[in-house]
SETOR-386655 format. One record per residue (C-alpha): residue number from 1; residue in three letters; x, y, z. Coordinates in steps of 0.5 Angstrom, whole numbers, plus 500, padded with zeros to 3 digits. Example, Ala and Ser with C-alpha at 12.3 -4.5 7.8 and 13.67 -1.06 7.14 Angstrom:
R pos code   u   v   w
R   1  ALA 525 491 516
R   2  SER 527 498 514
//
This chain:
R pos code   u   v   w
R   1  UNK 423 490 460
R   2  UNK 422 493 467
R   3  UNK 414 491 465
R   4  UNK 416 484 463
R   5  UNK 420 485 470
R   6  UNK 414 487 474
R   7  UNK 409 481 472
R   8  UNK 413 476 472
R   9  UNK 415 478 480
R  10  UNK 408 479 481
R  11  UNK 405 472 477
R  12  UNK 411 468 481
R  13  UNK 409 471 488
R  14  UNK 401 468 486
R  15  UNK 403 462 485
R  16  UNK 405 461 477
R  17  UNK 410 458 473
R  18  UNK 411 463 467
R  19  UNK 415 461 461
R  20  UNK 421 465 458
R  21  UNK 419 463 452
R  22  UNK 412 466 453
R  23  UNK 415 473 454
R  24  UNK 421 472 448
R  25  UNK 414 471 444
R  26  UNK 409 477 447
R  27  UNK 415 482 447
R  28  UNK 419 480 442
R  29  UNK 426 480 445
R  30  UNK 432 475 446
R  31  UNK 430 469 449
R  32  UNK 437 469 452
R  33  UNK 437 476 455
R  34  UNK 431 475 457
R  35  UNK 434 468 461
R  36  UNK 440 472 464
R  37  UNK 435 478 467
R  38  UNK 429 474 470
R  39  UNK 434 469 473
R  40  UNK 436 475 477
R  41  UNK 428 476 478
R  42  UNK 429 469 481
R  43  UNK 434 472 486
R  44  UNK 431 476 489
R  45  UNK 425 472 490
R  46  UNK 429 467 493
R  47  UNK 429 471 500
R  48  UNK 421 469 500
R  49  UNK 422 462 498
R  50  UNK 420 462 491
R  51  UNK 426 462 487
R  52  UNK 426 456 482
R  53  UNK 432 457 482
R  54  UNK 436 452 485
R  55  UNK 443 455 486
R  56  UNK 439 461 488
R  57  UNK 444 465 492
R  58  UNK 439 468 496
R  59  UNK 442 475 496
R  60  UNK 438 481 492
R  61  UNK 442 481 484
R  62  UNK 444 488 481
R  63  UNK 439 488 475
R  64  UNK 444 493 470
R  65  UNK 440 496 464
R  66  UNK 444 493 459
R  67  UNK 441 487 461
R  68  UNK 434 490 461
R  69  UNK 436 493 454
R  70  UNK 441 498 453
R  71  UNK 437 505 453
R  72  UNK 439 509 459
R  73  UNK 436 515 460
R  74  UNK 440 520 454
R  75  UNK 444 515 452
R  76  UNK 445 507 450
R  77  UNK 449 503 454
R  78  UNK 454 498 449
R  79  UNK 458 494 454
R  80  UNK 460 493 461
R  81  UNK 468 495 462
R  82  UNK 469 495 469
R  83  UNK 466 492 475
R  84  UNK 468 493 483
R  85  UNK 465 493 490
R  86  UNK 461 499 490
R  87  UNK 460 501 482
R  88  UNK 460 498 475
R  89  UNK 462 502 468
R  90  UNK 459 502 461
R  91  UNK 462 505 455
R  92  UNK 456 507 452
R  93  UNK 453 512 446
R  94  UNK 451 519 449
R  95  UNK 445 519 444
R  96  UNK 445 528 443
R  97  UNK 452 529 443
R  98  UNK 453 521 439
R  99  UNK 459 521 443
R 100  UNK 462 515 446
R 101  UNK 463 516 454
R 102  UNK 464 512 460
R 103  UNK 458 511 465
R 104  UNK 459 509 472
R 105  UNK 453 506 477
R 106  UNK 451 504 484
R 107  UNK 453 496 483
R 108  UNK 447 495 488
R 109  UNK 443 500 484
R 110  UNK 436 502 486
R 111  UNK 437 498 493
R 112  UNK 443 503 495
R 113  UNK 443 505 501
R 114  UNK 444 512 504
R 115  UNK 452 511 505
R 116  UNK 453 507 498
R 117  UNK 450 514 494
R 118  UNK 453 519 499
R 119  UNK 460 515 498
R 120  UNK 458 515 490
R 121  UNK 456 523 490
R 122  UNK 463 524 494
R 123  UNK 467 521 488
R 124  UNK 463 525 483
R 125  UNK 464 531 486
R 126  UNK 471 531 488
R 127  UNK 472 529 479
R 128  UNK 467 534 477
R 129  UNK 472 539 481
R 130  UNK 478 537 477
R 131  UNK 480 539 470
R 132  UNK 486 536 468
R 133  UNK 489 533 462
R 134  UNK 491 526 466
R 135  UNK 485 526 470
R 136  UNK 479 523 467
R 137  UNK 474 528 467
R 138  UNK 466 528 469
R 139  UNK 460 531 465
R 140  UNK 454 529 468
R 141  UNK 451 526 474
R 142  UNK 445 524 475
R 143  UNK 440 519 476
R 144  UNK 435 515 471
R 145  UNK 428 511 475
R 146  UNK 432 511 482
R 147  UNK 439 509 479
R 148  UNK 445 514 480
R 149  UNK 450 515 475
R 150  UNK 455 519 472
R 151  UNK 458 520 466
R 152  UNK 465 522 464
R 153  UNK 471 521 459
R 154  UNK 472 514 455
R 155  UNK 479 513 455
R 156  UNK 481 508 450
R 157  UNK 486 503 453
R 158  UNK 488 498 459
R 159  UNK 488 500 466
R 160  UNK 496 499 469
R 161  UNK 495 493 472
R 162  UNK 494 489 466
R 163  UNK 499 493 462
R 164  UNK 504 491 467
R 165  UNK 502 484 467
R 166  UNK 502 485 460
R 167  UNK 509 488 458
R 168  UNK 513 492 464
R 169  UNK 515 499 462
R 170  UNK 522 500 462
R 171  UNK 525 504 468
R 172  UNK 525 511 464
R 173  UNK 517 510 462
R 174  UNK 516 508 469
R 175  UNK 519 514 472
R 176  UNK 516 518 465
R 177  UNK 509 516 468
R 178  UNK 511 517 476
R 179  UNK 513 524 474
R 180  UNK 507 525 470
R 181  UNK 502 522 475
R 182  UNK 505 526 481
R 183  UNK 503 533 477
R 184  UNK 496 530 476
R 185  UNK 496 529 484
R 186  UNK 499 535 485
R 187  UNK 494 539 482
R 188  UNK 488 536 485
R 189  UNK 492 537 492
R 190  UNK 491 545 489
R 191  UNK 485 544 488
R 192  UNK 484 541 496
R 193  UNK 483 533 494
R 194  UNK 485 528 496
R 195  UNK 485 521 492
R 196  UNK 486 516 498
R 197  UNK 486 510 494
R 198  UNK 491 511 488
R 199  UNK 494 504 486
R 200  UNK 495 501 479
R 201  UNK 488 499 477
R 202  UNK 486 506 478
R 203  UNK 490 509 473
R 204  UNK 488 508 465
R 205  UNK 494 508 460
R 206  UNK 490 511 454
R 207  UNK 493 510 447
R 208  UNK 498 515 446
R 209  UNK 501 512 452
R 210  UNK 500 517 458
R 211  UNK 497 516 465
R 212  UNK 489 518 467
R 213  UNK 487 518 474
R 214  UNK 480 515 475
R 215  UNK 476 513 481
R 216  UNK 476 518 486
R 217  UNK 471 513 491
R 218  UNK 475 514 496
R 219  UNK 477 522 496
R 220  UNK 477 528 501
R 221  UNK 476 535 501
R 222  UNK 483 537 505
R 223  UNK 481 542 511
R 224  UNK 486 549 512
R 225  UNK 492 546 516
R 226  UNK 493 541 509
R 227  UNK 491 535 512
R 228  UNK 484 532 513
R 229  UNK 481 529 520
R 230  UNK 480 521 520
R 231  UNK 474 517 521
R 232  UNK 477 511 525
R 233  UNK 476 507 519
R 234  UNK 481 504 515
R 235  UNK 480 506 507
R 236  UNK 484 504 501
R 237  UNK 487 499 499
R 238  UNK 492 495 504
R 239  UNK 499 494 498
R 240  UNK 498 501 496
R 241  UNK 495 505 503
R 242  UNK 501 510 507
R 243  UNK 502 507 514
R 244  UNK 498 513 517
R 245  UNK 492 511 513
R 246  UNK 492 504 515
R 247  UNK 493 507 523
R 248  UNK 485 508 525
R 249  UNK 489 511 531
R 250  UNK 492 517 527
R 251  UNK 487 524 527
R 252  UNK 489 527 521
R 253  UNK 492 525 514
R 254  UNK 495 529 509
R 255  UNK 497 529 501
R 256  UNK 503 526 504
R 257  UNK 499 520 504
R 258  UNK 498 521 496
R 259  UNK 505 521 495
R 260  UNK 507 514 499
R 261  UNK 502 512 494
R 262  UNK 505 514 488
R 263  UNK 512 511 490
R 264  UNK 508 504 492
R 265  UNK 505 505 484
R 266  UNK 513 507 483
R 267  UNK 515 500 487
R 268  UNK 511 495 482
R 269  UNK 513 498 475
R 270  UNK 519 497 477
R 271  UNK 519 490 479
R 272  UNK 512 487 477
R 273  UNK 509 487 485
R 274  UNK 506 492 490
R 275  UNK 513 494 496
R 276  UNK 508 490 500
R 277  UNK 503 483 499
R 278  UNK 501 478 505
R 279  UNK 496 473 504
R 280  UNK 491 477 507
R 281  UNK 489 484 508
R 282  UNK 491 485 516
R 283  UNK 497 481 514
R 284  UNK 499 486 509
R 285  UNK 498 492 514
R 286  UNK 502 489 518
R 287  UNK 508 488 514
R 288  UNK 507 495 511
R 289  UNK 508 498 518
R 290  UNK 513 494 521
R 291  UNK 518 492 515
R 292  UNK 522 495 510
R 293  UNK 520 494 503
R 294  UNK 525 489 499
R 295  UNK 529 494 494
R 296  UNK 528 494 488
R 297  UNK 535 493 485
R 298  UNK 534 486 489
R 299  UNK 528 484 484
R 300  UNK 531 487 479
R 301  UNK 538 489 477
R 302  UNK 536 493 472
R 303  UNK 533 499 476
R 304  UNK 538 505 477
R 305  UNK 541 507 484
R 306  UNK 538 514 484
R 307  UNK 531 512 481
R 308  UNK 531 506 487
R 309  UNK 533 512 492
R 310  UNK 527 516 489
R 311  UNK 522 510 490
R 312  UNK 524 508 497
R 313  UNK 524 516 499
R 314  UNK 516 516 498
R 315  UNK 515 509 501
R 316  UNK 518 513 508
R 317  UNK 514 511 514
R 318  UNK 514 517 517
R 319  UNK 511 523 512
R 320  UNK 516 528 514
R 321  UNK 521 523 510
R 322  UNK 517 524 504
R 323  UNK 518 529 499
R 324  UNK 514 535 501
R 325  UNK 509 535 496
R 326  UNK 507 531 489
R 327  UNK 511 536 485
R 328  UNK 517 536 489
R 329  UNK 518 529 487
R 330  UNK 516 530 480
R 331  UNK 521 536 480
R 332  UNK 526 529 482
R 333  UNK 523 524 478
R 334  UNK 524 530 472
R 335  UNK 532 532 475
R 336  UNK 533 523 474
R 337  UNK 530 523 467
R 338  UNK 534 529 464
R 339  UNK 540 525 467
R 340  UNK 542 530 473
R 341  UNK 544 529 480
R 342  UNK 537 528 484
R 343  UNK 537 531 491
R 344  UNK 535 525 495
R 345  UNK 541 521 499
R 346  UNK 539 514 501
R 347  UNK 539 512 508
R 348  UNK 545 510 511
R 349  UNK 546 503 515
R 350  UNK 546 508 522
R 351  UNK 538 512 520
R 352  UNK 536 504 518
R 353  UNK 538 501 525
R 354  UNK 536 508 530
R 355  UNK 528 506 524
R 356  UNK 528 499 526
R 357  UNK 528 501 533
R 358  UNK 523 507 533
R 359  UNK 518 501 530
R 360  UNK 520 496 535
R 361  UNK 523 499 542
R 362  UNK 521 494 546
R 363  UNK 525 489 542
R 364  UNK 530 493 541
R 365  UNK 530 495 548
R 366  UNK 532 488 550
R 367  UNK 536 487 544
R 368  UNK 540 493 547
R 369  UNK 541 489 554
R 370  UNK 543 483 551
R 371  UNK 548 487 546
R 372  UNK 551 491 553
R 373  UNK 551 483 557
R 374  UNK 555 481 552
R 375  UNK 560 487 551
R 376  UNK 560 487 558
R 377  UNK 562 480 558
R 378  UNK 566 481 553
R 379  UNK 571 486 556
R 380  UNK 570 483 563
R 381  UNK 572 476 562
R 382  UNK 579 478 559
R 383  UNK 580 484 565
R 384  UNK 579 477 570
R 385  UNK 584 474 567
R 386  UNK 589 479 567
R 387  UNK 587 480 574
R 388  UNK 589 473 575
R 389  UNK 595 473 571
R 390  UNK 597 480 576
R 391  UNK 596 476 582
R 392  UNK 600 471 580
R 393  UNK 605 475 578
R 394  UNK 606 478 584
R 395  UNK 605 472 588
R 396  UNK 611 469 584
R 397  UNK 615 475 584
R 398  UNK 613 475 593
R 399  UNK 615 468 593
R 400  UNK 621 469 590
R 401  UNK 623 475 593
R 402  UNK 622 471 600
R 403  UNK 626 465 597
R 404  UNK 632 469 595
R 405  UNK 631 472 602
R 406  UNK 632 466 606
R 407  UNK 637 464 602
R 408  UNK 642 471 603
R 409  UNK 640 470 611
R 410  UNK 643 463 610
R 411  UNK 649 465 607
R 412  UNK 649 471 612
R 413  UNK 649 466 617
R 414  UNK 654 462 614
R 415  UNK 659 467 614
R 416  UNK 658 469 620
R 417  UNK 659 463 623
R 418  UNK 665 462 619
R 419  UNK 668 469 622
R 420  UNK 666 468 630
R 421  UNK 670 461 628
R 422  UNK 677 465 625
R 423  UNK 676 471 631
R 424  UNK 676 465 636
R 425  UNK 682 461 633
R 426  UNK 686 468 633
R 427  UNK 685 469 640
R 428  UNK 687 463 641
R 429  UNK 693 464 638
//
């Protein structure tokens, strides 16, 4: 194939118009592999203006060696099970061992740069690391004819995504498989990695119904002091990310991290989405930063009281409110499923309030002197009135007072009078 591949390029850069036909018939191949295959040719020329390819995009294609044929190196790709935005995984046969595996390369294949590979080399090495039962292991990594690969487990099932689509779990299988994924993380946490980018599509549900971490495209190694240095950049995927790792400002990032994750992943088992979904990445972040997450008794009834307590615990905004570690939070999923009291206590209305205003100190600020303006208002208004209705009091009461006086003095006078008038009669007598 990569034959038929650099001749066809070589006589289209010359001028001609070769045929499929004609290289289906000279090397004996399907016509309609052949078809697929050398419209990516056509692709690629389309940069140097020869596509005949119409609808030529004009950005360089990843030519998979399954279109090419199936045979890579030791083993022979079958299909392609998974595509993203940096790789491409096959179920393919390892030709030694004849077992099945999982293979997964660069999707920009030999054109990689120096970023793709390190990032690539990154995920192998930090899986290669990890020898546990619910975290899907690596067997070999290397490159065939310029393309990167590795090798690992096939695990026969759906990815968690689709299951919930599919069917949602029930509440305990939603706390079983948390609980079990917590440990996985935990241990990787041992081991000094950090996932990072832990989300529902990332974890496999193989056929005896237990969960399987996948994808460590994005995992660090954790430095001495538990928590690893920021590059600045934000990595990882807005609905599922911790605030801290969507804040570039922040310098450092812990397991802690992880742990919000795994509540995000608790949030959509328990009410079929994610604590929070914008219509754009940016709006996501900034719903996940500056907003609570909707409880999940409210999407769904059924949800226990405890087990929403555990969810909204790992969705804390500040780390230190999360459980400590994956297998404290295991250790409560576990105390939830054996139906024992769990430690956590859900956030009164006074700790929600005294969040908000840590999230939001300007609004809350003048929501503050509103709130005062208002009370003072409040309570000035009536002080007023009585004041008034005090001044009125006592002008009356003085009023009265002044009347009553007036009157006295006038009786006064009159008896006076009366008794000068008796005394002057007498003295006439």
């Amino acid at each position: 194939m990569e034959l038929i591949i650099t001749e066809y390029r070589a006589r289209r850069r010359w001028g001609s118009h070769p045929q499929v036909d004609e290289y289906a018939e000279r090397f004996h191949r399907d016509i309609d592999k052949l078809k697929r295959v050398l419209a990516h040719v056509e692709k690629d020329l389309e940069p140097e203006g020869m596509s005949l390819n119409q609808e030529a995009t004009g950005t360089t294609s990843f030519i998979t060696p399954l279109e090419m044929g199936g045979d890579f190196g030791s083993y022979e790709l079958l299909e392609e099970i998974a595509r993203g935005g940096m790789g491409v995984v096959f179920r393919a046969r390892q030709k030694g061992l004849n077992r099945i595996v999982a293979i997964k390369m660069i999707l920009s294949g030999q054109l990689a740069t120096e970023h793709d590979i390190e990032r690539f080399h990154t995920e192998a090495a930090a899986a290669a690391h990890l020898q546990h039962p619910n975290i899907v292991s690596i067997h070999e990594v290397g490159s065939v004819d310029g393309q990167y690969f590795f090798s690992m487990e096939y695990v026969a099932g759906f990815s968690l995504d689709v299951v919930i689509n599919m069917k949602p779990p029930t509440v305990i299988q939603a706390a079983r498989w948390t609980k079990t994924l917590a440990e996985a993380i935990h241990y990787a946490h041992q081991q000094g990695i950090l996932h990072r980018d832990l989300k529902p599509s990332n974890i496999m549900i193989d056929e005896q119904q237990n969960p399987r971490i996948t994808d460590f495209g994005l995992a660090k190694r954790i430095q001495a002091d538990n928590k690893l240095t920021s590059t600045g950049q934000i990595m990882g995927t807005p609905s599922y990310m911790s605030p801290e790792q969507a804040d570039p400002t922040k310098q450092t990032i812990g397991p802690s991290s992880d742990i919000y994750s795994l509540g995000s992943i608790l949030y959509e088992l328990l009410t079929g989405k994610p604590p929070f979904a914008g219509s754009s990445p940016l709006k996501t972040i900034n719903l996940m930063m500056e907003t609570e997450p909707v409880s999940p008794r409210v999407l769904n009834p059924q949800v226990n009281r405890n087990l929403e307590t555990i969810c909204l615990k790992c969705l804390e905004k500040q780390p230190a409110r999360r459980y400590r570690s994956a297998l404290v939070l295991a250790e409560e999923l576990e105390r939830f499923i054996q139906h024992e009291p769990i430690l956590a206590r859900p956030a009164n209305t006074m700790e929600k309030f005294w969040r908000w205003c840590c999230r939001k100190p300007l609004v809350a600020t003048l929501s503050g002197v509103a709130i005062l303006l208002t009370l003072l208002l409040a309570i000035a208004g009536p002080l007023a009135a009585w004041r008034q209705q005090a001044l009125r009091q006592t002008a009356d009461l003085a009023s009265n007072t002044a009347i009553n006086n007036a009157r006295k003095a006038r009786e006064q006078a009159v008896q006076a009078q009366a008794a000068r008038q008796l005394a002057s009669q007498n003295l006439q007598l």
